[in-house]
C-alpha positions as CSV (number, residue, x, y, z in Angstrom):
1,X,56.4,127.1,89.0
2,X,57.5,129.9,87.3
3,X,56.3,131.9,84.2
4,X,57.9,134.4,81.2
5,X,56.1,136.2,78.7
6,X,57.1,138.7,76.2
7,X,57.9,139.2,72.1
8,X,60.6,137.4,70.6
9,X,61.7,140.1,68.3
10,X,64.0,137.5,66.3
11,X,61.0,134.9,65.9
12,X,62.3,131.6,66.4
13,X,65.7,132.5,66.9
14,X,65.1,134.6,69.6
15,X,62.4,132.2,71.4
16,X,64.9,129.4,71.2
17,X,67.3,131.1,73.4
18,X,64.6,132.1,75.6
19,X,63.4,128.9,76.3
20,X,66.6,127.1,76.9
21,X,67.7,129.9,79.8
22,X,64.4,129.9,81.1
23,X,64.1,126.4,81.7
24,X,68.2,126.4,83.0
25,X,67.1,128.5,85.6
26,X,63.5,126.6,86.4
27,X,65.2,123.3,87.7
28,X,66.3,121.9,83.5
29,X,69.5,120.5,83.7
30,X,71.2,120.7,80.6
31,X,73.3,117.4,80.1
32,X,74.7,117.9,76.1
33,X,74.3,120.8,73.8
34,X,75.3,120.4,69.6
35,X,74.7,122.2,66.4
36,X,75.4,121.6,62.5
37,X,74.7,124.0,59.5
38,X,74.5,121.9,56.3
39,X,73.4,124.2,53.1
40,X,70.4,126.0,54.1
41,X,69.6,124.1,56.8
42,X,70.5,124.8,60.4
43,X,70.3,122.3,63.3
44,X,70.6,122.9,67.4
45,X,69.9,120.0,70.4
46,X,69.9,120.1,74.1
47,X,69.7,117.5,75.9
48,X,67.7,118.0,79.5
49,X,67.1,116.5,83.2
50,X,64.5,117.4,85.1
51,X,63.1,116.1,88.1
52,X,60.4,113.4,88.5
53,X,57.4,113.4,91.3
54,X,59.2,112.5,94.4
55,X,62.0,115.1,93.5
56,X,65.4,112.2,93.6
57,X,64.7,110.7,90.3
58,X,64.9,112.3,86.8
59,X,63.1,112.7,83.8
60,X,64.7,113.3,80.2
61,X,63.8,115.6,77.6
62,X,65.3,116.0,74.3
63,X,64.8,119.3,72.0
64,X,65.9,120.1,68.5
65,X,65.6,123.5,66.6
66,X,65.4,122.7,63.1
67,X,65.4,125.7,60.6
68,X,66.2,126.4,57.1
69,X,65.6,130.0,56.3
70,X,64.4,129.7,52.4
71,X,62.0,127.6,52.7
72,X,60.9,129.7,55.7
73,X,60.6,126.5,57.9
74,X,61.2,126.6,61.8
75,X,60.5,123.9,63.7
76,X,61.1,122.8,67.9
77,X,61.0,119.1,68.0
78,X,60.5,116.9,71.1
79,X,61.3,113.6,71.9
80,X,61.0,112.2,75.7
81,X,62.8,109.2,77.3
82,X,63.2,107.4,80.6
83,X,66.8,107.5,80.6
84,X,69.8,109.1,78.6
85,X,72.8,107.6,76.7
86,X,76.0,109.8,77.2
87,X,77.2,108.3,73.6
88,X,73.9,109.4,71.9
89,X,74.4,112.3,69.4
90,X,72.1,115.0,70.5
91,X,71.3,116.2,67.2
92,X,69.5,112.7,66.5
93,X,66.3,111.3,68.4
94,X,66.1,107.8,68.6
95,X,69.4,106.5,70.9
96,X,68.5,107.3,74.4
97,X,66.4,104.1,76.6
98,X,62.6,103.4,76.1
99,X,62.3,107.0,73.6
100,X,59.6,108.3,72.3
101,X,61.1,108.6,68.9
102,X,61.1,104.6,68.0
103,X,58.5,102.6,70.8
104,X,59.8,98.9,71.3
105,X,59.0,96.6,69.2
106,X,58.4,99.2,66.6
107,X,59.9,100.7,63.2
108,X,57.8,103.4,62.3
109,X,59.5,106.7,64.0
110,X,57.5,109.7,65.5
111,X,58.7,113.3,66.1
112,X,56.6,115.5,67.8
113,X,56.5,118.9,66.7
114,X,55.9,122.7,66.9
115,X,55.9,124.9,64.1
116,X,57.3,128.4,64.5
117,X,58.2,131.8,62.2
118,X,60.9,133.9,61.5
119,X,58.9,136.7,62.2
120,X,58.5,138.0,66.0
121,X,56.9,135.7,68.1
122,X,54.2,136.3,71.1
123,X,55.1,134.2,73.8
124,X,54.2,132.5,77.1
125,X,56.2,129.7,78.8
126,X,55.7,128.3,82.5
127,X,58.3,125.9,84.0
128,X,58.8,123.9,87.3
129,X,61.7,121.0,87.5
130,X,59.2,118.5,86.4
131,X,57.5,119.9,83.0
132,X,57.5,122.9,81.1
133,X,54.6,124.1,78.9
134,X,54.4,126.6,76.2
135,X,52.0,128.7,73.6
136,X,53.4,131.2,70.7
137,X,51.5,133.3,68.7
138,X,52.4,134.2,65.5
139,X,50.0,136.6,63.7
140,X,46.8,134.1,63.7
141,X,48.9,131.6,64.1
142,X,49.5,129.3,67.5
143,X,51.9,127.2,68.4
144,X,51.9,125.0,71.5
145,X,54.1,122.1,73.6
146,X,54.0,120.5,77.2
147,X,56.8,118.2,77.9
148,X,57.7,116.5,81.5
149,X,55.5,114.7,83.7
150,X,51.7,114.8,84.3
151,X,49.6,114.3,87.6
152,X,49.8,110.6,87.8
153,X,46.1,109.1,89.2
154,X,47.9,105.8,90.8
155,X,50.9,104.9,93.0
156,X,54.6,104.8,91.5
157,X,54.0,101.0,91.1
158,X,51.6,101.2,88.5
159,X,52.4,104.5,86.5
160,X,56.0,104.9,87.7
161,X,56.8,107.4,84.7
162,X,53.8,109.4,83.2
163,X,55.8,111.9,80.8
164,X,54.1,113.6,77.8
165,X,55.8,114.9,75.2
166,X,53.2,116.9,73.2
167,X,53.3,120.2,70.5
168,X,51.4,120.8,67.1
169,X,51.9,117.6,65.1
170,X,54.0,114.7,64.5
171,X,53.9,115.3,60.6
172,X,54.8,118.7,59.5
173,X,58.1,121.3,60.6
174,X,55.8,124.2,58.3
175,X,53.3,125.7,60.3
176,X,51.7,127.1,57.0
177,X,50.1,123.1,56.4
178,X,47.1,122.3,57.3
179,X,48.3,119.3,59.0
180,X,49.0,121.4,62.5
181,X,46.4,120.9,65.8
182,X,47.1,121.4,69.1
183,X,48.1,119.1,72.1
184,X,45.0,119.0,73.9
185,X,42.1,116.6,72.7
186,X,40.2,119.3,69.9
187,X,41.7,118.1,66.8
188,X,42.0,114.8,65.2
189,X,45.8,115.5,64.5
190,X,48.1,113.1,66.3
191,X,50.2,116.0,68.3
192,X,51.9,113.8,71.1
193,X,53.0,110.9,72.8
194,X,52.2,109.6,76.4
195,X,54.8,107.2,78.2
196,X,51.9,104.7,79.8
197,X,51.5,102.5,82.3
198,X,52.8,99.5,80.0
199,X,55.7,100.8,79.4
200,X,54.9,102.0,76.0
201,X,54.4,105.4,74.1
202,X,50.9,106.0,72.8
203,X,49.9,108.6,70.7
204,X,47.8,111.6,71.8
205,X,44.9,113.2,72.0
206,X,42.8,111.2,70.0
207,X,40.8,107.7,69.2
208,X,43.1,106.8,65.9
209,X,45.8,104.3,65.6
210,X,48.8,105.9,65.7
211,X,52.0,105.3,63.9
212,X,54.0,102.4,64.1
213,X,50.8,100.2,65.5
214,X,51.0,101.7,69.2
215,X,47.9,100.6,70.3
216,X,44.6,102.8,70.0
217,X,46.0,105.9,71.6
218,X,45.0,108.0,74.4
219,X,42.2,109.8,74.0
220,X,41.5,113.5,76.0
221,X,38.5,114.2,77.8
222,X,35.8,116.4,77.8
223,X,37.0,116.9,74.3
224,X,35.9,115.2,70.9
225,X,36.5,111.4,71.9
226,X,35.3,109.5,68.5
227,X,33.0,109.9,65.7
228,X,29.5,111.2,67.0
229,X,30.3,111.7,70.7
230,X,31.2,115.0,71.9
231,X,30.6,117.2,75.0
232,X,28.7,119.8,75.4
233,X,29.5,122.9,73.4
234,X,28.8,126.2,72.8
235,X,27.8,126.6,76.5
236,X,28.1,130.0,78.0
237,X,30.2,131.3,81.3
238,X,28.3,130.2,84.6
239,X,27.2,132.5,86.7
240,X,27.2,133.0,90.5
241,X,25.0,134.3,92.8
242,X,25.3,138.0,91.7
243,X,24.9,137.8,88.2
244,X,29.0,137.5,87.4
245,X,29.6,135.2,85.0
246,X,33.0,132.9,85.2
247,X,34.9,130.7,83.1
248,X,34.5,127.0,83.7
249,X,38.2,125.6,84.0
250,X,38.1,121.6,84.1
251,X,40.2,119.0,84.6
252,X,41.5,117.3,81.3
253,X,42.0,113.9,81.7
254,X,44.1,110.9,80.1
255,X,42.1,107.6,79.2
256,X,42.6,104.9,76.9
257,X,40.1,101.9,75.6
258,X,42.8,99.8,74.9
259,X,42.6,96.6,76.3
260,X,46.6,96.5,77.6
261,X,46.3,100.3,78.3
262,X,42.6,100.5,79.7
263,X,41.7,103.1,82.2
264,X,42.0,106.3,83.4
265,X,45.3,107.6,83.6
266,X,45.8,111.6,84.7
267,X,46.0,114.7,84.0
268,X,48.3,117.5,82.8
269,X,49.4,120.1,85.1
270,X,48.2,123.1,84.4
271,X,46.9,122.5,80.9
272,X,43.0,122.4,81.4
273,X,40.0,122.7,79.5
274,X,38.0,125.8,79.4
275,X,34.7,127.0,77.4
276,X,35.8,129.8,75.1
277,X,32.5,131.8,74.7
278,X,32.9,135.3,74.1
279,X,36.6,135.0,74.7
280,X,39.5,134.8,72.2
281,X,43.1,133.4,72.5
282,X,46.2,135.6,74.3
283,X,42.8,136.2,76.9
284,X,43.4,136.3,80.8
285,X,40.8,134.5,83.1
286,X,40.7,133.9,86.7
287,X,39.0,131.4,88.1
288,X,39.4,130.8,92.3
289,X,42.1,133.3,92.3
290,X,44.5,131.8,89.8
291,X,45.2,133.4,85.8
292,X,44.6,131.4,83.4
293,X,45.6,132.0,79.7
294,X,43.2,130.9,76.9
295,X,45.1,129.2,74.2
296,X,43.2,128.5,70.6
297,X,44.0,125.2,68.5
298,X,46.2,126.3,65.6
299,X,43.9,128.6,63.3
300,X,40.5,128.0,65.4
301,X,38.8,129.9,67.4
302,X,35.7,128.0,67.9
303,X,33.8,127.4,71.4
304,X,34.9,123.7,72.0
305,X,38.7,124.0,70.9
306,X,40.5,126.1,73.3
307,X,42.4,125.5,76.7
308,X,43.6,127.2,79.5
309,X,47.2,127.7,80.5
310,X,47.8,127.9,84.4
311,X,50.6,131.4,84.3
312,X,52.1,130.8,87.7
């Protein structure tokens, strides 16, 4: 894995074109590029290959910039498939096989989205060929995504494509509504979508039905699961044997209650759940000799909300 950090002067502008060459030169294959300009509003796509877990197949993901300046709007917008259609136009989601965009059997779309700002940009993005993961910090602001594969817990034969596509909502290209969260399980805003076991997309990271009747999504744990049943917050850095107190960094994990998606799927790579007691977001921890980047949810900076970014 690799990882890039710095200030987008530009904002979004700038962080766009940072992305896309970082990724080009972490193992993303880009397969078709586009653009349009239409009054106001401004429109850029890639389509990408990556790699999946045994390193001969591929995995596909599919990224629009969406902007329009005077309404001071940005937007990166995800959409995830198992395959790619040469003829699909790459400006539109919804064309390539089995797409997050429109689930079988389905007519309720879903984009999932990341807010971002004209003005200058903090950023960190990590990449390997098989998932790249993002935060952006705008003033107070944060912005997040993980797209590619996760750590699968099962053989090819029953999970043979775990990809999450995953950012700040499915609802909103203005990070100034309230309708933004986070892609980990600490809000109850729909923020992703997981390619399951069945052969279906389910929403993340929480109990609701999502969209378009896709089951009763996947659900994140050791975060806020349903109404009344929580983990344990507001719990303080453990210490060790001389008094020095370190961050636990856990294991998020995938589950789902659903009776044709029930079990225990996986886990992101290197998107894990840490108490954020006494610590605030654009922090550095270490934790067995790896650095860890606290990332809040949105706007909050309570205990039970946060995660940690592996920066390798």
């Amino acid at each position: 894995m690799a990882t890039v950090s710095g200030i987008a002067a530009g904002g979004a502008d700038d962080l766009w074109g940072i992305l896309l060459a970082f990724l080009g030169a972490n193992g993303w294959h880009t397969l078709d590029t586009g653009s349009s300009v239409s009054g106001n509003v401004s429109v850029q796509g890639v389509q990408l290959r990556g790699e999946d877990v045994s390193g001969t197949g591929s995995i596909y993901v599919h990224l629009v910039y969406w902007k329009n300046v005077m309404t001071d709007v940005y937007s990166l917008q995800m959409e995830g498939s198992a395959g790619w259609n040469p003829e699909a136009d790459v400006l539109q989601f919804g064309q390539n096989p089995q797409n997050s965009y429109r689930d079988l059997g389905t007519s309720t779309s879903v984009i999932v989205r990341t807010p971002l700002h004209g003005a200058p940009i903090q950023y960190w993005i990590t990449a390997s060929p098989r998932r790249f993961m993002g935060a952006f910090r705008h003033n107070d602001r944060w912005g997040s995504l993980y797209c590619g594969f996760v750590m699968p817990y099962g053989m090819p034969s029953q999970w043979a494509y775990p990809l999450w596509i995953a950012g700040n909502n499915i609802a909103t290209d203005d990070y100034k509504e309230a309708l933004n969260g986070c892609p980990w399980g600490a809000s109850a805003v729909v923020s992703g979508m997981l390619y399951c076991p069945s052969g279906r997309w389910q929403a993340t990271p929480n109990y609701q039905s999502p969209p378009g009747g896709r089951g009763f999504g996947v659900q994140m744990w050791p975060y806020l699961m349903q109404p009344g049943q929580t983990y344990i917050r507001n719990y303080v850095p453990l210490e060790d044997r001389n008094g020095v107190r370190t961050y636990p960094v856990t294991n998020m994990l995938f589950w789902c209650a659903n009776a044709n998606e029930y079990g225990l799927f996986g886990e992101p790579d290197g998107l894990c759940h840490v108490t954020s007691w006494g610590a605030a977001g654009g922090d550095l921890l270490t934790k067995a000799g790896r650095t860890y980047l606290l990332i809040q949810r949105e706007m909050s900076a309570a205990n039970d909300t946060s995660a940690a970014m592996l920066l390798e």
